[in-house]
C-alpha positions as CSV (number, residue, x, y, z in Angstrom):
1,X,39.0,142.3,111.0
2,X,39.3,145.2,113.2
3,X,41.3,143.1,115.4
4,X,44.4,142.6,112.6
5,X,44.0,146.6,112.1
6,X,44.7,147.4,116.0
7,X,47.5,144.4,116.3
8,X,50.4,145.7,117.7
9,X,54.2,145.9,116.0
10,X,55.5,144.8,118.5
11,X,54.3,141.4,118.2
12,X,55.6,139.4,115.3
13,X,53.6,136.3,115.0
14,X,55.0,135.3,111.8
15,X,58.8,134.8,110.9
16,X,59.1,136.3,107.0
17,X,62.6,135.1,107.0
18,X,61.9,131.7,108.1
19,X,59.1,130.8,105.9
20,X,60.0,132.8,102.3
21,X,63.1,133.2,100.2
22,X,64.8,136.1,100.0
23,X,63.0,138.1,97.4
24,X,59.3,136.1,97.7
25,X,56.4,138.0,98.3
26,X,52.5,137.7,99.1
27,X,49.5,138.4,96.5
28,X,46.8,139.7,98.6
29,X,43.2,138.9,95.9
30,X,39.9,141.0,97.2
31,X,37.9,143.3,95.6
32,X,36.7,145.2,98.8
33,X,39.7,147.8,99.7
34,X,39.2,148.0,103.4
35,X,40.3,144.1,103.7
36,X,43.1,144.7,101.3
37,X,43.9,147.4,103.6
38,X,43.7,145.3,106.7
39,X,45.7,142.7,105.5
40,X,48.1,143.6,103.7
41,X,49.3,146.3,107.0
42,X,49.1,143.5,108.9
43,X,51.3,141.6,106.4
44,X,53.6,144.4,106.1
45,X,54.0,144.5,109.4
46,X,55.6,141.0,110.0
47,X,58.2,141.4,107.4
48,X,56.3,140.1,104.5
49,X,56.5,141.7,100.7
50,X,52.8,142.4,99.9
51,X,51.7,143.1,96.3
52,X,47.9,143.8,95.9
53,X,45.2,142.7,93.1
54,X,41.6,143.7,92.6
55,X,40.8,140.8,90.0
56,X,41.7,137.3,88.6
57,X,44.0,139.6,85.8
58,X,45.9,141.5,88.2
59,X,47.2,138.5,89.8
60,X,47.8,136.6,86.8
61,X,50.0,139.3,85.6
62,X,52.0,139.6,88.9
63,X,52.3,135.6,88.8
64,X,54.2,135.8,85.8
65,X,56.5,139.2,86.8
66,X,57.0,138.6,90.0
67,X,58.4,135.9,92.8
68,X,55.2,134.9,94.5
69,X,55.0,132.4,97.6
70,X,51.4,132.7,98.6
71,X,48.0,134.0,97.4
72,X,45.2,135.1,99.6
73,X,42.5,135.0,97.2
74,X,38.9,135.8,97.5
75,X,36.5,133.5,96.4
76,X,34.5,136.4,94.6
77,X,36.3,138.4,92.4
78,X,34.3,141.4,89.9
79,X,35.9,139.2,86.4
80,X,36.2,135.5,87.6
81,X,34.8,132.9,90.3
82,X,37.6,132.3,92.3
83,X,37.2,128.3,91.9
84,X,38.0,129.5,88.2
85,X,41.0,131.2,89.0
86,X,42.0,127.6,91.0
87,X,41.6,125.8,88.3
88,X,44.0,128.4,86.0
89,X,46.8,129.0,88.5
90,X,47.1,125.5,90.4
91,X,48.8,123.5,87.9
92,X,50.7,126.4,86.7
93,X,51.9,127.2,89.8
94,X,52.6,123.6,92.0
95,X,54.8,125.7,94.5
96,X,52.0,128.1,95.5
97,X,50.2,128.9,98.4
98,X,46.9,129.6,98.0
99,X,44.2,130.5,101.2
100,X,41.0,131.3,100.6
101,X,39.1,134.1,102.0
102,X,35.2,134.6,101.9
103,X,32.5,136.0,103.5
104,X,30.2,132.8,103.9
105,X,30.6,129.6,106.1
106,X,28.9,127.2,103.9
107,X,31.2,123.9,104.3
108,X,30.4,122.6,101.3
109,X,32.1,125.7,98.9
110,X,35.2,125.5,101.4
111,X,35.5,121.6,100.5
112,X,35.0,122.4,96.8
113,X,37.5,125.1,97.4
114,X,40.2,122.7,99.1
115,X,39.6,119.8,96.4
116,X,40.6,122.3,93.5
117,X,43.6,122.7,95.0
118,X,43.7,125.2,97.9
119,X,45.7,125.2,100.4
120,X,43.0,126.1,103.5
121,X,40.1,128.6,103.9
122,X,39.2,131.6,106.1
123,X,35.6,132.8,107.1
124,X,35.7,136.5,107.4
125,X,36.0,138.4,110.0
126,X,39.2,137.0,110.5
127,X,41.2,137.3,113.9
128,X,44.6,137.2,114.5
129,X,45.4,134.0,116.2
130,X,43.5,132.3,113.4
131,X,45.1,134.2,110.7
132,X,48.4,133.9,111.7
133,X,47.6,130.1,112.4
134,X,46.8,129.3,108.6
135,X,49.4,131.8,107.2
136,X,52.1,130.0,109.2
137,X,50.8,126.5,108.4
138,X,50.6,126.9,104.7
139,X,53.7,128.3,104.6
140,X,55.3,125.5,106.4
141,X,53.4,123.1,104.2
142,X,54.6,125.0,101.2
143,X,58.3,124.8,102.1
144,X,58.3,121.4,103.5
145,X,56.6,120.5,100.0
146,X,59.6,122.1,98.4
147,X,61.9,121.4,100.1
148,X,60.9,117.5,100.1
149,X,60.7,117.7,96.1
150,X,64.3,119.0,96.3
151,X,65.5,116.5,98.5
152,X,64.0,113.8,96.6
153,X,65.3,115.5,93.1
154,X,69.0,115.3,94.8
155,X,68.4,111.6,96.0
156,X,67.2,110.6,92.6
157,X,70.3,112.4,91.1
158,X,72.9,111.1,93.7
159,X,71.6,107.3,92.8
160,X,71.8,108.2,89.6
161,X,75.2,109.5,90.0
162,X,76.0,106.1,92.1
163,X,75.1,104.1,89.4
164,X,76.5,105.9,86.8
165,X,79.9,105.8,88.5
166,X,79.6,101.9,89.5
167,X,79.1,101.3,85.7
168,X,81.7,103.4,84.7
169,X,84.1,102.4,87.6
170,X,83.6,98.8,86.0
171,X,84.2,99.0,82.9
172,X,87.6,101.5,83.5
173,X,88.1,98.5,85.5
174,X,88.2,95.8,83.1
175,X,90.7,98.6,81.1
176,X,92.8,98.8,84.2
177,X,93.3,95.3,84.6
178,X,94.1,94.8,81.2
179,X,96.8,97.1,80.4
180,X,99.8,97.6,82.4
181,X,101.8,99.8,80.5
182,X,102.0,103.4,82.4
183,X,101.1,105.9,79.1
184,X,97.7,103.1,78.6
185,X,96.3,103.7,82.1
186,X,97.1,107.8,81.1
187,X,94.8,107.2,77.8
188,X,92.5,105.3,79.6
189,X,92.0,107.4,82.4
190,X,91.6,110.3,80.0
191,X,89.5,109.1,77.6
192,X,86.9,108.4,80.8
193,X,87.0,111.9,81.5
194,X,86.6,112.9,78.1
195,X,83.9,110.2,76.4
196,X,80.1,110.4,76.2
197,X,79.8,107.6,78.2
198,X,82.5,108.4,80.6
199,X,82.5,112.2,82.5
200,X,81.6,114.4,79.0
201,X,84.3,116.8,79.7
202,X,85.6,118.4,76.4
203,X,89.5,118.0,77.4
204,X,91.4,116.9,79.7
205,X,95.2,117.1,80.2
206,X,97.4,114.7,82.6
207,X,100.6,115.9,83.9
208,X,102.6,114.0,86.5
209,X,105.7,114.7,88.8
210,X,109.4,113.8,87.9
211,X,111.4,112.8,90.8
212,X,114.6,112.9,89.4
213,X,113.9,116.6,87.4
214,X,111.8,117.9,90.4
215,X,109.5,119.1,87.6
216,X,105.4,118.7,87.7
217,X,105.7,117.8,83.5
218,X,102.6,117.5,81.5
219,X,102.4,113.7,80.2
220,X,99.4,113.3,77.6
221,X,95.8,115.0,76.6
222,X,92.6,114.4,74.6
223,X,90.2,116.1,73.2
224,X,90.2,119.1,70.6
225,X,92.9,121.0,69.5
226,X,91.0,123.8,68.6
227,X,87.3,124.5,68.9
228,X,86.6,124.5,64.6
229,X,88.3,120.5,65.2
230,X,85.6,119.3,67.8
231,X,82.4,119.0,65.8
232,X,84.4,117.2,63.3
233,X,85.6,114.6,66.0
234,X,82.2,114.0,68.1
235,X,80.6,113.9,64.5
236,X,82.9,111.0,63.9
237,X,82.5,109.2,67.0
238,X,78.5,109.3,66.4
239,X,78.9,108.4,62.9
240,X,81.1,105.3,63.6
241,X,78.7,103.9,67.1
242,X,82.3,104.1,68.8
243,X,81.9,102.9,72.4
244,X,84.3,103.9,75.4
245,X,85.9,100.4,75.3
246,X,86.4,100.9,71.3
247,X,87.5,105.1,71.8
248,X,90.1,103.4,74.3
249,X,91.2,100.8,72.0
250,X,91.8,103.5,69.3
251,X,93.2,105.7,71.1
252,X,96.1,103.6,72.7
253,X,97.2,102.2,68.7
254,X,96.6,105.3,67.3
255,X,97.6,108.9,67.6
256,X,95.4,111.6,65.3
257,X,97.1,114.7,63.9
258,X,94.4,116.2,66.9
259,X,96.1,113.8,69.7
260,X,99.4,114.9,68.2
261,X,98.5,118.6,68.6
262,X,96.4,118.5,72.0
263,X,99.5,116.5,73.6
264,X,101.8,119.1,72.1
265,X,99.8,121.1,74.6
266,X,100.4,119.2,77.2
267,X,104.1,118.9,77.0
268,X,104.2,122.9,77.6
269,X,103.0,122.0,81.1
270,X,106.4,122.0,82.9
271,X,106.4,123.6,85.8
272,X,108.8,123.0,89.0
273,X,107.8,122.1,91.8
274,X,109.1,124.8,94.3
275,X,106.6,127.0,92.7
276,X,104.6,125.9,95.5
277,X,101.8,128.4,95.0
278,X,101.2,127.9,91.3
279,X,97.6,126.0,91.0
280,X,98.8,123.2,89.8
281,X,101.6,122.3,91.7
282,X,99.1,123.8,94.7
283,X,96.7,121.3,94.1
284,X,99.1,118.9,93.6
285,X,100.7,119.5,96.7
286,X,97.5,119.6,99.1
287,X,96.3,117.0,97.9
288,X,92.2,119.2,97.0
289,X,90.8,120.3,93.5
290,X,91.1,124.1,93.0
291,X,88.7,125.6,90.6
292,X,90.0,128.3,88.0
293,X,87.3,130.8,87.1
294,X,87.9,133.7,84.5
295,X,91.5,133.2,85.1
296,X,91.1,133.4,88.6
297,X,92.0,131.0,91.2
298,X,91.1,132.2,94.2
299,X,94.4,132.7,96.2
300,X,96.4,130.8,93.4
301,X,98.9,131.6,90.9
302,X,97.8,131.4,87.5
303,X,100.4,132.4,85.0
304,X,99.3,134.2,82.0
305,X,101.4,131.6,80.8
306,X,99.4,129.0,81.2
307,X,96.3,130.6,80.0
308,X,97.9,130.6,76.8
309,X,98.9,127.2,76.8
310,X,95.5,125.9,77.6
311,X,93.8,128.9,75.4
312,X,91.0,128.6,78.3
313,X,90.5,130.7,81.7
314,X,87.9,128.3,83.2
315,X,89.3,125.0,84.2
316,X,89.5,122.8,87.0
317,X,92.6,120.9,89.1
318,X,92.1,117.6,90.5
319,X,95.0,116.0,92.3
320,X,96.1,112.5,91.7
321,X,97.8,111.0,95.0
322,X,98.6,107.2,96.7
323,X,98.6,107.2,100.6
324,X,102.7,107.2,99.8
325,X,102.7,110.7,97.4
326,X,101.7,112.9,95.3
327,X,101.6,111.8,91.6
328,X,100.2,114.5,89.4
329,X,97.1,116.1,88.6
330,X,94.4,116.3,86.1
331,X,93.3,119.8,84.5
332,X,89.8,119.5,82.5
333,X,87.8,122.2,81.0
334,X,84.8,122.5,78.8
335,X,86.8,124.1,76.3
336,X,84.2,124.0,73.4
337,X,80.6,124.1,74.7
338,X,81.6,126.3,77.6
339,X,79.5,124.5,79.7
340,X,79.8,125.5,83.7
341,X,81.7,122.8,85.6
342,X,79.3,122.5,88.9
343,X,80.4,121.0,92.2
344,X,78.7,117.3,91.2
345,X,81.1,117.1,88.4
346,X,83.7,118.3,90.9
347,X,82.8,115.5,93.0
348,X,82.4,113.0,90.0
349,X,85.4,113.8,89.1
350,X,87.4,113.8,92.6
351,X,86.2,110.5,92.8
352,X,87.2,108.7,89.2
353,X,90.6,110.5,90.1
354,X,91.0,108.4,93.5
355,X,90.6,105.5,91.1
356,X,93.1,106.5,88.5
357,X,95.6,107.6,91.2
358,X,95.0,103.6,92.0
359,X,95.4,102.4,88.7
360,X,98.5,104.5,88.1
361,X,100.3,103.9,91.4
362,X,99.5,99.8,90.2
363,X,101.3,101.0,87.1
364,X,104.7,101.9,89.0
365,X,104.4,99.1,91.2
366,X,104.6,97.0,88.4
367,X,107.3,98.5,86.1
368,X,109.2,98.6,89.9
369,X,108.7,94.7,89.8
370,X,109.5,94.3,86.5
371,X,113.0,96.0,86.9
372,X,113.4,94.3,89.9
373,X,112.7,90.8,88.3
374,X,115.1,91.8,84.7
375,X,117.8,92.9,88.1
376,X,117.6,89.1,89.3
377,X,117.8,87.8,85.9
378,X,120.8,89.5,85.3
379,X,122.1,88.6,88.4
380,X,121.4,85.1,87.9
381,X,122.9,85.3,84.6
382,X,125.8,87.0,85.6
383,X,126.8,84.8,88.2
384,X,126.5,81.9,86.2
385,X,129.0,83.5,83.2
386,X,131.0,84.5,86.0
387,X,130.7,83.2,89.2
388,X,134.1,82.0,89.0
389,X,135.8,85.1,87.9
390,X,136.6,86.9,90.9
391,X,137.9,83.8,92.9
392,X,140.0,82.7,89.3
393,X,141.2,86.7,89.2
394,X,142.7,87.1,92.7
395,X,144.3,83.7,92.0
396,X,145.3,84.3,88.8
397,X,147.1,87.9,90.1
398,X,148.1,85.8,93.1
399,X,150.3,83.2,91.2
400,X,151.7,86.0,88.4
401,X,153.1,88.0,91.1
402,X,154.6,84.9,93.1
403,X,156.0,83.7,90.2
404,X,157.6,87.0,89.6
405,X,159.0,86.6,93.3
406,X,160.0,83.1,92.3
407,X,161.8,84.1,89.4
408,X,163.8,86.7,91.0
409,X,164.2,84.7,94.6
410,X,164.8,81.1,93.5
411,X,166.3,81.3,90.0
412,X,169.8,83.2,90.8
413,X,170.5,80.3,93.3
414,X,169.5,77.4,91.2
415,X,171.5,79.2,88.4
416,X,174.3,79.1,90.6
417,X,173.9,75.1,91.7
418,X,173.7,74.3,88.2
419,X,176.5,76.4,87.1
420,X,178.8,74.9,89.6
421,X,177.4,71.4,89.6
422,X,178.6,72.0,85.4
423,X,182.1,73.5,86.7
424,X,183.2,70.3,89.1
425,X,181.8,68.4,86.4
426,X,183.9,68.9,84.1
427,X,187.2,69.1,86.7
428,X,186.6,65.9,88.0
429,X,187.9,62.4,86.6
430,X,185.5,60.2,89.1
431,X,183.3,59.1,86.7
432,X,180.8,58.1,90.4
433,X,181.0,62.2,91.0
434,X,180.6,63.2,88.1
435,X,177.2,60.9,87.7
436,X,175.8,63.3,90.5
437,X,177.1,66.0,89.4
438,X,175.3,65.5,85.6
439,X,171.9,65.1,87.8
440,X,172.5,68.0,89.9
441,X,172.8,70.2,86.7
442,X,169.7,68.3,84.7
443,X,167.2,68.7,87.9
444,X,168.6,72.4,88.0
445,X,167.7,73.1,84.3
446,X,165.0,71.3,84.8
447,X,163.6,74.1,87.5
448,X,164.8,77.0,85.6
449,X,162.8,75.8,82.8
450,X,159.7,75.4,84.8
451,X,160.2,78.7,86.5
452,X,160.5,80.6,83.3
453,X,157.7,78.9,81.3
454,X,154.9,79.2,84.6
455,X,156.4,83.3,84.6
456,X,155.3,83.4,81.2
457,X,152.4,82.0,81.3
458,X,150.6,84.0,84.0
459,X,152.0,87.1,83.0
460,X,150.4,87.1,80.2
461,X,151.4,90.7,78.5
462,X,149.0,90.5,75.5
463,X,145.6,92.0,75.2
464,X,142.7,90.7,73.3
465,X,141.2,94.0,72.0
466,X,138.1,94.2,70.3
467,X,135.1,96.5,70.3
468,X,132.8,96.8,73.4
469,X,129.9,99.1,74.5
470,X,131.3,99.9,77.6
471,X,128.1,100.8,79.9
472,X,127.1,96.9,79.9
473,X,131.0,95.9,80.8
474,X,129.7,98.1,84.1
475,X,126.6,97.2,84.6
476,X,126.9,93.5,84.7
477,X,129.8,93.9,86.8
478,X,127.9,96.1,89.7
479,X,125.1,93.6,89.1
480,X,126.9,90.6,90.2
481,X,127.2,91.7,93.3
482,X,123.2,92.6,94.0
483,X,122.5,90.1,96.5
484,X,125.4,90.6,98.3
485,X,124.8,94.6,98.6
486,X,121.1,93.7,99.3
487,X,122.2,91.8,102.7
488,X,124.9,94.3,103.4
489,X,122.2,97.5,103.3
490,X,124.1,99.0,100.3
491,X,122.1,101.2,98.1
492,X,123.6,101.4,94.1
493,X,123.7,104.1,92.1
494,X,124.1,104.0,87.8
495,X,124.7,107.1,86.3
496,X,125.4,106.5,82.7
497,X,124.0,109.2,80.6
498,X,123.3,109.1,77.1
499,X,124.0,106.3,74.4
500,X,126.9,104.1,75.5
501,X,130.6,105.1,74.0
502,X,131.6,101.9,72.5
503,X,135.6,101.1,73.4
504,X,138.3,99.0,71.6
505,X,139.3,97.0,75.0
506,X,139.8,93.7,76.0
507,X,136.4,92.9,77.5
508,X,137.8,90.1,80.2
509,X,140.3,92.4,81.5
510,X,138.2,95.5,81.6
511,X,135.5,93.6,84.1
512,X,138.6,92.4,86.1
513,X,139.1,95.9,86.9
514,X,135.5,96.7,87.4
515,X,134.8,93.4,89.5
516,X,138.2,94.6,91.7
517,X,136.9,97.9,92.1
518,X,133.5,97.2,92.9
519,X,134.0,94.4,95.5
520,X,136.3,96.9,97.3
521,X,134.0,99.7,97.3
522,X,131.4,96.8,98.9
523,X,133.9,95.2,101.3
524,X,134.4,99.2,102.5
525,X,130.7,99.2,103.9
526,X,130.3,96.6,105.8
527,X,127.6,98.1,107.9
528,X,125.8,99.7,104.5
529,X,126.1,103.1,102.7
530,X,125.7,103.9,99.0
531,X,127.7,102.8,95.8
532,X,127.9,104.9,93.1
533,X,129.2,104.5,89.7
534,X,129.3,106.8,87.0
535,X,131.3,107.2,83.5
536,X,131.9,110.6,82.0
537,X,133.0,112.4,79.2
538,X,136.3,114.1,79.4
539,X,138.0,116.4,77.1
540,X,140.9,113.7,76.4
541,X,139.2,111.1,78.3
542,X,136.9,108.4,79.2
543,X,136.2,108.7,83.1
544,X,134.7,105.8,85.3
545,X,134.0,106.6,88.9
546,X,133.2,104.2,91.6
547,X,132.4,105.7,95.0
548,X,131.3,104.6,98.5
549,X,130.8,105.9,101.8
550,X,132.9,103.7,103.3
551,X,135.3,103.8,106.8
552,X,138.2,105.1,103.4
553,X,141.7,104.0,103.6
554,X,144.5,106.2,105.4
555,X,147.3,108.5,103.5
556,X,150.2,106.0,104.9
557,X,148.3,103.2,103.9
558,X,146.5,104.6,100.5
559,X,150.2,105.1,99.1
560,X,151.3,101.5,99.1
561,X,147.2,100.2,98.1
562,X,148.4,98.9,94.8
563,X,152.0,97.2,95.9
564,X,151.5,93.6,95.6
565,X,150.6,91.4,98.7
566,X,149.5,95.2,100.3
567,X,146.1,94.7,102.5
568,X,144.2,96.0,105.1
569,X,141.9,92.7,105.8
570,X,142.1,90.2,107.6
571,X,141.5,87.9,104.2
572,X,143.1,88.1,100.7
573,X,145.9,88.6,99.1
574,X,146.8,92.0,98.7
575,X,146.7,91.7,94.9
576,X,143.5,92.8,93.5
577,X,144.7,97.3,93.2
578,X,147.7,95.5,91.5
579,X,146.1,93.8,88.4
580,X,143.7,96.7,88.1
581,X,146.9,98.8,88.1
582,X,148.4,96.7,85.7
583,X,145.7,96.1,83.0
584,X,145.0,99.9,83.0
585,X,148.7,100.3,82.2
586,X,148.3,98.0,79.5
587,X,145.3,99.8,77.8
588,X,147.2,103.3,78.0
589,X,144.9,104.5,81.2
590,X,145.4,105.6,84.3
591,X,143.7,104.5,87.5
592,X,143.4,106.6,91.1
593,X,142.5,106.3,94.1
594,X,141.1,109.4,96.0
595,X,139.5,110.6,99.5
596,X,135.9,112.2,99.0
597,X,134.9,115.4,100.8
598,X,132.5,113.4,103.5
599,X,134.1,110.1,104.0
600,X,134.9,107.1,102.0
601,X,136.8,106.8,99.0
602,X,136.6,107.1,94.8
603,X,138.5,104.6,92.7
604,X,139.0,106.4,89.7
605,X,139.6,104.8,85.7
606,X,140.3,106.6,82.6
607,X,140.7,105.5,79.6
608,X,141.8,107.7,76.7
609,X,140.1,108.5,74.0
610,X,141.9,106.7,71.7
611,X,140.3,103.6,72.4
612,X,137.1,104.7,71.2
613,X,136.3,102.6,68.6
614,X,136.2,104.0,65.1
615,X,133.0,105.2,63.9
C-alpha cells in the first residue's frame, strides 16, 4: 500500500476523462483511514472525483445524492458484511462498479463475492500495476456495458421507428393512391402528422408557394384552435374508436367549426418569397428543417407576427420539395401538451415529408394532365365545329371583295353594251339585226342581274346579334390552333381575369375576327415566340389584345395591312385585316394594329361598352 502512497504525479496510469462522465465520481468503502487515505490520494491524483464512506450507510446515502461510477468497497464494514451491502446496492444500481477490497486471500469469499455481483476483487496490500489494472478494466467493462445497453436501446427504437413508418407509409399510401384532388393529399398528409396513429403532433399547418403571386401562402391546418378545444376533440376521437383511415375520411367531407378556425390560421401565413431569410421561406428555400425554440430560430427571422398567428414560440419547419422545386413547407408544434419536439421526430418527420412532397408533386402532375387532356378535347371539338371556318372566311372575304371589283369594273361596260345594243335596236328596221341586237341586250341584263344579286349576297351587311360570354368566343378561337402552335414552338398566354363580360354580338362574326387575328399573330412566328391574349376593362370600353413576338410588319407596309388583296406572304389573299376591319365597323368598334416596345406586333379590338348586354 505504501507503494500507491509514494507513486509519482507525474505518471497517470488511469485516464479519468476517458473512463467517467463528466460529473462521475468514485465511493471509496473502508473502515481503516490509512487505506482510505492511500487510495483515495492516489485516486485524486489521476483526475478521479473521490467521495469517502466509513460504513454500508454512508455509501448508501451518497448513492442516492450523488453521480457515482464505481465503489471500492471493503468486504468488512463496522454496520454490515459487505456481501450484504452487494446484495442491497447491485440491483439498485446495474450501472455500478463495484471492486472488492479485503485483507484475506481465501478464493472461495472472492468467488462468493464475484457471484453476488461484483465486479473483481483485490487482496490487500495492493500495488500499483495491479490496482490500476482492475480500476481500468472495470471501468472499461462498465462503460462498454453502457454503452452496449444504449446502443441496443437505440437499435430497438430505430426498428421500431422503421416499422412504425413502413406501416404508416402504407397506409398514407393507400390514401395517396386513392385521392387525386390536391387540397385531399393536403388533409391527408396533415391528418398523418396530427393522428394517434400517425406522428402525434398537436398541429400542423401546410402552406405552399404561388408561382404566379410569388407568395409562400398558407393552404390548410388541423388540430386545435385553442388549447380549452383539444381535450374536447381527442376525447371525441377516443369515444368514437375513429381510426386514421376513418379521421381522413372525415376530415376531407367535413369541415368542424375547429377546422374552420385552425385554417383561418393558416390563411394569415402569406409571406413573399423575397423575404429570403424569414424561417419559412428559409427553409423552404434550402431545402433543411429549421427548429424555432422560445421564438428563436437560430439565425432566422421570426416575425412577432407570426408568433401571433401561430399563438406558439416552439415550432418546427420542414420543407416540402420534388428534385424540380420547392413546394412549400410544413410547420408543426405541440401546441397543447408542450411536449419537446426531439431530433427522432425531426427525422420522422423529415422523412413522411419526402413522401408528401411525392404525393403532392403526383397531385400537380395530374391536374397538369388533366388540363392538358380538357386542352385536346377542346381542340378536337373545336376543329370539328369549325374546321372549315377559316378556309370558308378568307373565301368568303375573298369573293365579297371581288365582287365589289366586279361590280365596279365589269358592270359600267356591260351597262353600256346593253344600253346601246337597246339604242340600234330600236333604230333599225332589219328585223335579222335587230334579232341580235334583242339577245345582245337579254345576255347583258342577264349579267347585270347576276352581278348585282352575287354583290348582295356576300356582302352581307346584317348582323345576327345576340348575347355571348365573350371569354369562350376567345378561348375556343386560340384553342383551335393548339397543335399547330405546339409544332411551331409557340407558347400561349390567357389573361382573362375575373367573371366573363357577357356581349350583345354576333358570335360567327366576332370568332372571324379572333380566328384572323390569331392565325396572323401565329403565321408571325414561324420559328416560335409567345402569344398572348388578353381582354380588359376600359373606361368606355371593352379591350382585346392579341400580341406576339414576331419578325412585326414595317410602317410603309403596316399602313395599307387592311386594304383588300394587301399581303406580305407568299400565300393568301390579302383579305383576312379587311373583314376583321369590316365586322368591327359593323359592331361600332374599332380595331388597331400597333408595334410593341421589343419586337413583334399587337392587334388591338374594342368594343364599346354599349354592347354589353343588359343586366
Amino acid at each position: 500500500m505504501v507503494e500507491l502512497l509514494n507513486a509519482s504525479d507525474n505518471e497517470p496510469l488511469l485516464a479519468s476523462a476517458e473512463l467517467l462522465d463528466k460529473g462521475e465520481a468514485v465511493v471509496i468503502v473502508d473502515d481503516s483511514p490509512e487505506v482510505v487515505l492511500l487510495l483515495n490520494r492516489y485516486l485524486e491524483n489521476q483526475g478521479f472525483t473521490v467521495f469517502q464512506a466509513g460504513s454500508a450507510a454512508e455509501l448508501y446515502t451518497l448513492l442516492e445524492t450523488s453521480r457515482i461510477a464505481l465503489v471500492l468497497l471493503d468486504i468488512g464494514l463496522p454496520d454490515r458484511d459487505g456481501n450484504e451491502v452487494l446484495h442491497d446496492i447491485v440491483p439498485k444500481y446495474p450501472d455500478l462498479g463495484i471492486i472488492m477490497v479485503t485483507g484475506t486471500t481465501d478464493l472461495s469469499t472472492a468467488l462468493d463475492c464475484l457471484r453476488l455481483g461484483a465486479d473483481d476483487y483485490l487482496t490487500k496490500p495492493v500495488t500499483i500495476k495491479q490496482f490500476s489494472h482492475i480500476v481500468r478494466s472495470t471501468l472499461k467493462k462498465r462503460r462498454l456495458a453502457i454503452d452496449n445497453r444504449k446502443f441496443q436501446s437505440e437499435l430497438e427504437s430505430t426498428n421500431y421507428r422503421t416499422q412504425f413508418l413502413h406501416a404508416l407509409n402504407l397506409k398514407m399510401n393507400s390514401v395517396y393512391l386513392s385521392t387525386v384532388e390536391l387540397k385531399g393529399i393536403l388533409q391527408a398528409i396533415l391528418v398523418g402528422i396530427t393522428s394517434e396513429e400517425g406522428l402525434k403532433f398537436n398541429r400542423a399547418f401546410l402552406a405552399l408557394y404561388n408561382e404566379e403571386t410569388q407568395m409562400l401562402e398558407g393552404r390548410l391546418a388541423i388540430g386545435p384552435a385553442t388549447r380549452e378545444d383539444a381535450s374536447r376533440v381527442w376525447e371525441s376521437i377516443k369515444q368514437k374508436d375513429l381510426h386514421l383511415q376513418d379521421i381522413i375520411t372525415h376530415v376531407q367531407s367535413s369541415e368542424s367549426e375547429g377546422d374552420v378556425a385552425i385554417n383561418r390560421v393558416a390563411r394569415q401565413l402569406n409571406i413573399p418569397i423575397t423575404e429570403s431569410n424569414h424561417v419559412l421561406v428559409a427553409a423552404g428555400r434550402k431545402r433543411q428543417s429549421i427548429m424555432v425554440v422560445d421564438g428563436y430560430g437560430y439565425g432566422y427571422d421570426v416575425p412577432e407576427q407570426l408568433l401571433r398567428t401561430l399563438d406558439h414560440d416552439t415550432f418546427i419547419v420542414v420543407p416540402l420539395y420534388s428534385p424540380s422545386k420547392s413546394l412549400g413547407v410544413i410547420i408543426v408544434d405541440n401546441f397543447v401538451t408542450r411536449k419537446k419536439i426531439s431530433q427522432e421526430d425531426i427525422l420522422t418527420l423529415e422523412i413522411f415529408a419526402s413522401q408528401a412532397s411525392l404525393a403532392i408533386e403526383h397531385s400537380h402532375l395530374y391536374e397538369d394532365m388533366r388540363l392538358k387532356i380538357r386542352e385536346l378535347e377542346l381542340v378536337t371539338q373545336e376543329l370539328e365545329r369549325s374546321k372549315d371556318l377559316l378556309v370558308a372566311s378568307e373565301r368568303y372575304s375573298a369573293v365579297g371583295h371581288m365582287s365589289a371589283q366586279l361590280v365596279h369594273v365589269i358592270r359600267n361596260p356591260i351597262t353600256s353594251i346593253g344600253g346601246t345594243a337597246r339604242l340600234l335596236a330600236k333604230k333599225t328596221d332589219d328585223d335579222y339585226i335587230a334579232s341580235f341586237l334583242n339577245i345582245i341586250t337579254r345576255e347583258a341584263a342577264k349579267i347585270e342581274s347576276t352581278l348585282e344579286d352575287l354583290f348582295s349576297f356576300v356582302e352581307d351587311s346584317e348582323l345576327s346579334p345576340a348575347d355571348h360570354q365573350l371569354y369562350p368566343l376567345i378561348r375556343r378561337s386560340v384553342m383551335i390552333f393548339y397543335a399547330t402552335m405546339k409544332n411551331a414552338n409557340i407558347t400561349y398566354q390567357l389573361d382573362l381575369p375575373g367573371e366573363s363580360p357577357i356581349m350583345h354580338v354576333d358570335a360567327t362574326k366576332m370568332r372571324q375576327v379572333f380566328l384572323h387575328l390569331v392565325k396572323n399573330g401565329i403565321e408571325a412566328m414561324p420559328n416560335g415566340g409567345t402569344l398572348k391574349v388578353s381582354c380588359q376593362e376600359k373606361e368606355h370600353t371593352i379591350e382585346i389584345s392579341i400580341n406576339d413576338t414576331g419578325s412585326g410588319i414595317s410602317d410603309n407596309n403596316l399602313r395599307m395591312a387592311a386594304d383588300p388583296f394587301f399581303t406580305t406572304k407568299t400565300y393568301g389573299t390579302g383579305m383576312g385585316l379587311t373583314l376583321v376591319q369590316k365586322i368591327t365597323e359593323m359592331h361600332d368598334a374599332t380595331f388597331a394594329l400597333q408595334h410593341n416596345e421589343g419586337g413583334g406586333m399587337t392587334a388591338i379590338v374594342k368594343l364599346p361598352k354599349s354592347r354589353l348586354a343588359a343586366p
